[in-house]
N, C-alpha and C positions, 0 to 999 in steps of 0.2 A: 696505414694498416697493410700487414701483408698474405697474402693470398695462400689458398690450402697447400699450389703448387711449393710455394717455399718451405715450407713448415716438410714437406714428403720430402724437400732436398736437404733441409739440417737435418731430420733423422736418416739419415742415409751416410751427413757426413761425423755426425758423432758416435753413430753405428759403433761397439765393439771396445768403447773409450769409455775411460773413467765416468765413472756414474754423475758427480758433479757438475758434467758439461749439459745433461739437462736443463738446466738454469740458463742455457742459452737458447733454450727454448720460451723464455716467457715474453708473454705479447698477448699482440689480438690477429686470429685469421681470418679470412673471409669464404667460407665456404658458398659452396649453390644456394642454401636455404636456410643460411643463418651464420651466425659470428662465433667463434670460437677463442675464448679469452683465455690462458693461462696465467693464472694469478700469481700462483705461490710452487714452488717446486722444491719436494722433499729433498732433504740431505741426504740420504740413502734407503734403499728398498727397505729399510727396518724402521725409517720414523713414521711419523704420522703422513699421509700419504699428499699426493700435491692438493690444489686449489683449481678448480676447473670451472668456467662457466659458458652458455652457453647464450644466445641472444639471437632471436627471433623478431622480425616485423610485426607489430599484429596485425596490420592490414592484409598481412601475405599469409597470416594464420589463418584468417579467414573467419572469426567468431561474430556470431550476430550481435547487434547494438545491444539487445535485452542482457548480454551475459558482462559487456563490456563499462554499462553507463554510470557506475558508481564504486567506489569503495567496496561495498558490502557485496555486488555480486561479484565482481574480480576477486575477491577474497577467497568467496568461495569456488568461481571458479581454477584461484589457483590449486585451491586444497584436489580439487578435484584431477588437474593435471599431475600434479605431482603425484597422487596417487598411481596413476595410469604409467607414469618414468620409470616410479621407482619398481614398479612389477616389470616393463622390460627390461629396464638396465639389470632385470635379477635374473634372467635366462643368460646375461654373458656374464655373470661377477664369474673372475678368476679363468676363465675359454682360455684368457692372453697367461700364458705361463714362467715363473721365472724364482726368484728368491725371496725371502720376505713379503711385506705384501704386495709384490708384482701382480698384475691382473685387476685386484682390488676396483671394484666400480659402487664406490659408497652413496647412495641416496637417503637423503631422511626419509625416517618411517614412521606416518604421521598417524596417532590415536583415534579414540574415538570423538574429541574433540576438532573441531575447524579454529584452528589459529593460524594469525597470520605471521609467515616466517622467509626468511629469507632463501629457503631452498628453491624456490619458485615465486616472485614477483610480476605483479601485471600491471602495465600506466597503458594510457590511452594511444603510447606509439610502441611500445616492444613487450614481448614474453622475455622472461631473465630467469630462467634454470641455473641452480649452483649446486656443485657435488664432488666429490673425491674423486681421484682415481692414482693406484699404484702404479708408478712408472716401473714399467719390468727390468729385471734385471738377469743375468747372469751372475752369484755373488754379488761383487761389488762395480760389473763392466755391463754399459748400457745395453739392453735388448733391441733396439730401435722397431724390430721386425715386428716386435709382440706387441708396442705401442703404437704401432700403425696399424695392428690389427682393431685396436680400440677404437682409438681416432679415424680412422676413416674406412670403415666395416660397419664394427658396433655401434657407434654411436649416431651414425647418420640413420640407420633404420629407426634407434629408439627416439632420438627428436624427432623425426618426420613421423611415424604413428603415437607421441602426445601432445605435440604441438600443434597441430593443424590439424584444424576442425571437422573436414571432410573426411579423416580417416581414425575420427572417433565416434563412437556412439551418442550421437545426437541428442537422443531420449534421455540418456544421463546426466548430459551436462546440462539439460533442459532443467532435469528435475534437482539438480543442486543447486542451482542459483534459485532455484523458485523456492524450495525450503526455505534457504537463506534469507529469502522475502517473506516468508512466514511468521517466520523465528521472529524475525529483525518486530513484524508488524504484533506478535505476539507482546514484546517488549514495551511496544509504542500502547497499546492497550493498555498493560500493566498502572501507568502512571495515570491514565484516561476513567480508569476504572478506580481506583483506588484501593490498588493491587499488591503484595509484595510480593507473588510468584505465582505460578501456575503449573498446575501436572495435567495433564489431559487424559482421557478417558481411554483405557487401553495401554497406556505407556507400560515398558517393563522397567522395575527400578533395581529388582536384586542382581547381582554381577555372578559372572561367572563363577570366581572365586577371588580369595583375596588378594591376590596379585594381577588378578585376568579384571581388565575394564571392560569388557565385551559381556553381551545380555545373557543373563541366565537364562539355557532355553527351559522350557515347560514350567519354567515361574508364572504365579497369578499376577495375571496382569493389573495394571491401577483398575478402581472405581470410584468414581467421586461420592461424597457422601451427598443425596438430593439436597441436603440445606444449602451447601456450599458449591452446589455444582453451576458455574455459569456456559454461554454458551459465545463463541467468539468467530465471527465472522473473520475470513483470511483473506486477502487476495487470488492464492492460487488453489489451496484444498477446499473454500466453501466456508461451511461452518462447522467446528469443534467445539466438543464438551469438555470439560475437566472442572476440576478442583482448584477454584478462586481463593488463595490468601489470602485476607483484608489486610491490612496496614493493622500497627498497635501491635498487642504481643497476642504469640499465639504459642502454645501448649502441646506438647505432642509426646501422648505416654501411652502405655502399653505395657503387657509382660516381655520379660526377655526375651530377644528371639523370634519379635512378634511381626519387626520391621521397623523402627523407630528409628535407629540411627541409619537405615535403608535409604528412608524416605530423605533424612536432613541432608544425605552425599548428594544424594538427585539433586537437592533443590542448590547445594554448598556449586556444586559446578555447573547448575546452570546460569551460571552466569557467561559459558560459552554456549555457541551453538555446537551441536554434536551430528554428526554426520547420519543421512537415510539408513534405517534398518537398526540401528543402535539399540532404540527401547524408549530413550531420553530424547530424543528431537525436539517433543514438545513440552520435556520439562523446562520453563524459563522462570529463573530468578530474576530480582533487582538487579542492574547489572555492576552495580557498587558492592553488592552484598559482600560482607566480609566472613571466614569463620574463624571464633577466638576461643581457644584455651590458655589454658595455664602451661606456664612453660619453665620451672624450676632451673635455675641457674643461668636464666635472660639476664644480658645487658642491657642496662636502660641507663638513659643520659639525658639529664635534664626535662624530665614529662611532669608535669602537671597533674597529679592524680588526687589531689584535695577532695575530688567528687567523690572519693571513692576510701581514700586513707589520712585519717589528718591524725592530731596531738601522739606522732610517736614518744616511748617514753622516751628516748634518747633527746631527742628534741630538734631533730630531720625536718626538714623543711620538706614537706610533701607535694609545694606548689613547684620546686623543682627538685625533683627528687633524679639520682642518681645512684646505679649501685652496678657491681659486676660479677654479683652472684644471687639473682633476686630470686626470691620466695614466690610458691605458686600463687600468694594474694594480689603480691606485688605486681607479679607477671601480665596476671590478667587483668589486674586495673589500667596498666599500663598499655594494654594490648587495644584496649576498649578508648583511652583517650585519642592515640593514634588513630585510629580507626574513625575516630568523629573527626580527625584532624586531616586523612584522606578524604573527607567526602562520601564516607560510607551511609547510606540510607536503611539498610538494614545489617542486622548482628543474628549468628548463626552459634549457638552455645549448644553444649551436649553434656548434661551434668557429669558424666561418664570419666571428661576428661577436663571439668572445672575444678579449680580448689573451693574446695565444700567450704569453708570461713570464710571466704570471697559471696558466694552466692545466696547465701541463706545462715540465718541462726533463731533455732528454733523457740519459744518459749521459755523451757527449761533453764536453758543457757541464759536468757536475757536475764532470768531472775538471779540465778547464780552469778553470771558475771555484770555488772549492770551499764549500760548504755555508755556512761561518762569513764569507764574503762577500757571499754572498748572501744580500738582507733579503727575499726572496720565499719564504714558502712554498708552492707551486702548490696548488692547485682537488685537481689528482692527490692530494696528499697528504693530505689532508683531506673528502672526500667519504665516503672509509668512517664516520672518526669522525662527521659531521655526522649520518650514516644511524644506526652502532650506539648514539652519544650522546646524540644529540638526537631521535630521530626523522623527520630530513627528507630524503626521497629525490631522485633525483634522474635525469632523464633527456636524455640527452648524446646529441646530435648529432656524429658526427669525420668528417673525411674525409682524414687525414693521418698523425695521431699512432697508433703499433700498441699508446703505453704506456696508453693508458686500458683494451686488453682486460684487462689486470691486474685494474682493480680492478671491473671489471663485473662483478654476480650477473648479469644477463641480458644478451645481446647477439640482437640482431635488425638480418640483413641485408634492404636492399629493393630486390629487382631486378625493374626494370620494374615498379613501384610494387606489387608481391608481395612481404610480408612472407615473409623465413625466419629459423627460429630455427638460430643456428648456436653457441648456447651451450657446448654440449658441443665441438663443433670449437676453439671458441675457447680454452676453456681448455686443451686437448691442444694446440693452438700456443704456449700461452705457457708451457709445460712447456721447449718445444725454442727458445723466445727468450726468456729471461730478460731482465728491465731492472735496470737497479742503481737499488734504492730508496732514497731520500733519505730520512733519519733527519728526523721533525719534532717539532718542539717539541709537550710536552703539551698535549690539547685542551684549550680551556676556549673554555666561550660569551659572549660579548662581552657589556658589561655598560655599556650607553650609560644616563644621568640628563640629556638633556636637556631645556632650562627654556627656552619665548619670554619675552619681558618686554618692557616699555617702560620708555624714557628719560623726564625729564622734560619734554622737549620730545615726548613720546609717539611717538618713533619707536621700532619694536619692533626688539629684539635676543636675541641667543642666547645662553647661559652652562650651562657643564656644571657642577653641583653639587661634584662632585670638582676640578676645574683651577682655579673660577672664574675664566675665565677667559669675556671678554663681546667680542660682535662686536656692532655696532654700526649701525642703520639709519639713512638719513633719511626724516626725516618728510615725509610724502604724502597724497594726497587718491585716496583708493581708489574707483577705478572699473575692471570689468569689463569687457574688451572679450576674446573668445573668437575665437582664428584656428583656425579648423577644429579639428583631432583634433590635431593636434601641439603644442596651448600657448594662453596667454592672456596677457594684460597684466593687471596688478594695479597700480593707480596708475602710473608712470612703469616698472617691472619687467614686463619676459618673464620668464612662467617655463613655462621649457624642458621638454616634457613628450613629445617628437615620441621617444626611445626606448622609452620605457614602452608595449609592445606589444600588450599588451591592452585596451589603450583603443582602440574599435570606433565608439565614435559620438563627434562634438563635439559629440552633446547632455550626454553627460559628461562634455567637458569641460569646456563650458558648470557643470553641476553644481557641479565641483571649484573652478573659480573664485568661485563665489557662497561656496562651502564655507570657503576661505582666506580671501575677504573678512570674513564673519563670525567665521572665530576670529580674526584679526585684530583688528576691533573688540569685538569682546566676549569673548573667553577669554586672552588673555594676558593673566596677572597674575603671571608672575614664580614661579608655584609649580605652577604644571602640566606634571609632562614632555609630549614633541610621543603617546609612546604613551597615556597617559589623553585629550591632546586628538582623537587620532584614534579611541579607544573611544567617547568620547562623544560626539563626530558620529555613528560607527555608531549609537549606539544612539537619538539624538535622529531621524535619518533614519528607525530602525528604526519607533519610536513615531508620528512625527508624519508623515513624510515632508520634503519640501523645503521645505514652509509656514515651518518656523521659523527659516529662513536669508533669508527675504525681506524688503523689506523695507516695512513697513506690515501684514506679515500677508499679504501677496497675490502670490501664485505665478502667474509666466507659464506656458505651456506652453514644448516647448525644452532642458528638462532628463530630465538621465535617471539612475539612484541609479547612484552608482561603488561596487566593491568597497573593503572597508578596505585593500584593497594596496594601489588607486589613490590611497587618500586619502593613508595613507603616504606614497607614491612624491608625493606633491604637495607633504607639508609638508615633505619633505626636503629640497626643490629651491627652495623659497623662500629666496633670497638676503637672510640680515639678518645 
């Protein structure tokens, strides 16, 4: 490794020279109070900007044991630094001056969520800051003068006031890992109790606006309804009230506008923790929860949706069904077996944006069209079984249909964004309106053996063990290009990812794409179903983190770890 001294003598001596010769800049330095890694170095002030990282002691950072001794609070301890960076690194963006994005000092900028991402890492011996910066230019001939103003000006003040603990605010980072412990124990309760979520009493859930994630201010705050209200002892705040989910299906209607779909977002992303002062802190879902609509013109490949679509008239095999322009029924029968097939414990539906022939059919209809007609067995008919057989609950959005009060254990109205429980009401109404129940075929859980594989021209394909029956790719040149939150390019393929709702950051989406590119090249072999390839991304993520998806070993900052449902929800959607 070579020292700050050398790194001030190459910018001195490629000073004034072709831009290019920055590249002989990449290494590791050693500065007073930390490492200085240059990763990656832009081809000119006009591309995407170099690769920088930064690498701290922690013993030399100086953080107390309580912030350091697990997983869960270095998570959130890192959320917390990074936070603290990327607001200094934003007093110098662009001071260093020159052409294109000369100056440029890129830090991620992290939501109202706590995920954990590669911009800032914490293990038990070093802090690992990772971030952009523009190498300045003059045109197209090196600045050297302005990059020094960066490198050893700028950037020593801003690691030395967020990485070491003496000259941060103590009482903050106190009280983020301790949230973190709340949350975390909130969650441990959930399964203790026989829970599928919790809102706590006070919580705010409307947003600012539709684009803003941040808390609507002078919104009505949550109240539990007394029936449902439990009360949960925490580690660090004591005891909290709110509003206990049971398990089973629960019901949540209202007039428009009322707060219904409000409420399902809280609970759809609390499956993260969200950061102090948000609103959501203590909103905690299941942390599997899924949410599933209909997605008109999904690829699906080999799913098993019998539970849900059988005797088409064509005469499709529904136990592996495959198609690359599916129908909103399809979609979301499809959506729902994956989803048992991730390890989802609960399902998050909003009639709003289900396919209505999918989820319900009323009376009328059954006498008109009749049962052995109809290849659809509704959502209706099968949520109880999903609940008493399988264990996976589920909580439904309606704002139309009166047949789901049938099969709700719980119904919760919300007027003027006031939860009431009208449980009891509801089933004494559906005493005095009976629905004629459609008889459905015995449950059984969907039994998918999908296999990737490659051709000999190494374009990879799909085949179900049971049908063999093999779909077919061509072959590509895999590169990564990430359009926000809604998808990425993988070689010449979109894959389409803009339903899949709990995806919060394009840093994971970013993620998911490095994630496919590697099983791509290196785990198809023909004998892996997609559920072992997506265990063992979790569990390589879990171990190593993103490092071993990179490639050369060397992780940008930019990424952020996606749940295994996102990962699911990704390989399912790759078109081979």
């Amino acid at each position: 490794m070579q020292s700050y001294n050398d790194l001030q003598s190459q910018l001195k001596t490629i000073d004034h020279k072709s831009y290019p010769l920055y590249k002989s800049l990449r290494g590791s330095y050693q500065f007073p109070k930390y490492i200085l890694s240059i990763d990656h170095v832009q081809g000119d002030p006009f591309a995407a900007p170099s690769d920088v990282r930064v690498t701290v002691d922690a013993k030399a950072a100086g953080f107390p044991a309580f912030a350091m001794k697990d997983k869960l609070t270095r998570t959130a301890l890192a959320d917390e630094l990074l936070r603290n960076f990327a607001a200094k690194v934003n007093q110098f963006n662009f001071k260093a001056k020159g052409s294109g994005k000369s100056g440029l000092i890129s830090v991620t900028h992290c939501g109202q969520e706590v995920l954990q991402r590669t911009a800032c890492e914490i293990s038990e011996k070093e802090i690992t800051a990772r971030f952009a910066v523009g190498f300045p230019a003059n045109g197209r001939t090196i600045n050297a003068k302005e990059l020094e103003k960066i490198l050893f000006e700028y950037l020593p003040q801003c690691v030395e006031q967020s990485f070491y603990y003496k000259n941060l605010n103590a009482q903050k980072v106190k009280e983020a890992v301790e949230l973190a412990e709340d949350q975390q124990a909130i969650r441990e309760k959930l399964l203790e109790l026989g829970l599928a979520a919790f809102v706590a009493d006070d919580s705010v859930l409307p947003r600012e606006s539709g684009i803003s994630s941040k808390p609507m201010k002078q919104s009505v705050k949550f109240v539990s309804p007394e029936t449902m209200r439990v009360t949960l002892e925490l580690p660090h705040r004591g005891k909290i009230t709110g509003m206990g989910v049971p398990k089973g299906i629960t019901l949540i209607v209202g007039g428009g506008y009322h707060g219904k779909s409000t409420l399902l977002n809280a609970l759809e992303l609390g499956v993260y923790n969200h950061i102090a002062g948000d609103g959501r802190e203590y909103v905690i879902a299941d942390e599997t929860a899924q949410k599933l609509r209909s997605e008109d013109g999904r690829f699906i490949k080999n799913v098993d949706i019998s539970m849900f679509i059988n005797d088409l008239p064509n005469g499709r095999d529904t136990k592996d069904f495959s198609t690359a322009d599916a129908s909103g029924s399809t979609s979301q029968a499809a959506g729902i077996v994956e989803a048992v097939e991730a390890g989802s414990r609960l399902l998050l539906l909003d009639e709003d944006t289900s396919a209505t022939n999918f989820m319900v059919r009323d009376a009328f209809m059954q006498k008109v069209v009749s049962p052995d007609k109809e290849p659809i067995t509704p959502f209706l008919s099968r949520a109880g079984d999903l609940y008493e057989k399988a264990g996976i609950s589920t909580i439904l959005v309606a704002g139309s249909s009166g047949a789901f009060f049938h099969i709700a254990d719980t119904v919760i109205q919300m007027d003027q964004y006031e939860p009431v429980d009208i449980t009891e009401k509801a089933k004494n109404l559906c005493g005095q309106f009976p629905i004629m129940q459609e008889t459905a075929k015995p449950f059984v859980l969907p039994d998918s053996h999908r296999v990737m594989e490659k051709d000999r021209n190494g374009a990879v394909k799909c085949r179900d063990y049971r049908s063999g029956e093999v779909k077919k790719g061509e072959p590509e040149r895999l590169k990564v290009k990430t359009l926000g939150v809604d998808g990425f390019m993988l070689g010449k393929q979109n894959v389409d990812l803009r339903y899949i709702e709990q995806l919060i950051d394009s840093e994971q989406t970013a993620a998911l794409g490095l994630l496919l590119k590697y099983t791509v090249e290196h785990l198809v072999d023909g004998k892996r179903t997609i559920s072992e390839t997506a265990q063992w991304l979790e569990q390589k993520l879990e171990q190593e983190g993103m490092v071993f998806a990179a490639e050369h070993g060397v992780i940008s900052g930019g990424y952020a770890i996606p749940r295994i449902q996102e990962i699911y929800s990704c390989l399912n959607r790759y078109r081979v």
